[in-house]
C-alpha positions as a printed Julia matrix, in Angstrom:
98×3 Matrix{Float64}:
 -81.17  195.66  -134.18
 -80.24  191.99  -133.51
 -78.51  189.51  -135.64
 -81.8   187.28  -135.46
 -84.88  189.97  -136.93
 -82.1   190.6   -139.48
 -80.95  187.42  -140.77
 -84.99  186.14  -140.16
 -85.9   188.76  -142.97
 -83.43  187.86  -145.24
 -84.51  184.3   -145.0
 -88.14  185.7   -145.77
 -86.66  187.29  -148.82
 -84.39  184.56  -150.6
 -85.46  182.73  -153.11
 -87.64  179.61  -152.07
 -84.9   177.0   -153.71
 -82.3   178.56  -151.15
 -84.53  178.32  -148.73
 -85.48  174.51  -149.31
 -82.29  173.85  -149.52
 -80.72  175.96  -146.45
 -83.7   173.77  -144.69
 -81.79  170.44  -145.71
 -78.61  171.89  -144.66
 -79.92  172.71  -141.13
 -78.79  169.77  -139.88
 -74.87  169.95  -140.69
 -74.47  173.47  -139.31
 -71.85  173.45  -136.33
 -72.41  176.84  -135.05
 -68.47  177.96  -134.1
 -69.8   181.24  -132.18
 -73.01  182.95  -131.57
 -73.64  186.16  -130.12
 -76.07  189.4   -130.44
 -74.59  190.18  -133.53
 -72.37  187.96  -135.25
 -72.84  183.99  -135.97
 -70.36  182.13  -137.54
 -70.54  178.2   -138.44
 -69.26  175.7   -140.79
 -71.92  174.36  -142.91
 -72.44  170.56  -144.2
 -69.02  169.19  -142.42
 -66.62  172.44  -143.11
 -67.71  172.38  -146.97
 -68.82  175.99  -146.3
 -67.88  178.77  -144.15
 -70.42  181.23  -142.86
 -70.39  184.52  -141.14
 -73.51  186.83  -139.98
 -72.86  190.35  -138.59
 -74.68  193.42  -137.78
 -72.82  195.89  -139.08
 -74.16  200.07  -138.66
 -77.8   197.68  -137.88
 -77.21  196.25  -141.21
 -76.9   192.77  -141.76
 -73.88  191.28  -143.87
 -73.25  188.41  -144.59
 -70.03  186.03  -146.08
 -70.15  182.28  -147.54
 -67.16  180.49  -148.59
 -69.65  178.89  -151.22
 -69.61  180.32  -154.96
 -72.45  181.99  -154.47
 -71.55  183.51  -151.04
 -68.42  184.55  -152.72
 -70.59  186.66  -154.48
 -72.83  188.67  -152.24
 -75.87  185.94  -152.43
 -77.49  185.15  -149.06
 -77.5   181.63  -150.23
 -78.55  178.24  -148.5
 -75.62  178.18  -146.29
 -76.71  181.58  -144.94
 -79.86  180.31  -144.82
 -79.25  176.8   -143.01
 -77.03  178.94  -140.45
 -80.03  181.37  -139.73
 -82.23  177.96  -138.79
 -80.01  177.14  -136.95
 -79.17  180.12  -135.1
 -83.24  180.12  -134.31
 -82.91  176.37  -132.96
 -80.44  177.52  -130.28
 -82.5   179.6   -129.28
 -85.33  177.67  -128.68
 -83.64  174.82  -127.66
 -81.8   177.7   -125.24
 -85.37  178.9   -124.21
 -86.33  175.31  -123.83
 -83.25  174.47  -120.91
 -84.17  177.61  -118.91
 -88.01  176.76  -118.53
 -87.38  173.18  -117.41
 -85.41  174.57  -114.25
């Protein structure tokens, strides 16, 4: 399984603070590197540090944050995942207007 149906369900499954909040992050994510099954990117100017990997087609996940720190996909995670599904689509968008 990909990175993306992983990470998109633990999105659907965080609490919908994170979420909101991951949302407002969105913005400030510099994605560092992307592939089928790891992202990494620094969140909200390098204030967090976020890596998503399939591991055994499981996802885990690691935040620099407090809460990351502790096993919590938090909003970082979150905001990463957003933006991990705006590539794409913006991706998508690039090879249709060929």
């Amino acid at each position: 399984m990909l990175i993306g149906e992983l990470a998109e369900t633990q999105v659907w499954l965080a609490d919908p603070q994170v979420v909101e909040r991951g949302e407002e992050l969105e913005e400030s994510v510099q994605v560092v590197r992307y592939a089928p099954t790891v992202v990494t990117a620094e969140v909200a100017g390098g204030a967090a540090h976020v890596e998503l990997s399939v591991v055994d087609g499981s996802l885990t996940w690691f935040c620099t944050c407090g809460e990351g720190r502790e096993g919590v996909f938090c909003a970082h995670c979150v905001a990463t995942t957003l933006a991990r599904r705006r590539l794409l689509v913006q991706s998508a968008c690039r090879r249709t207007d060929r």
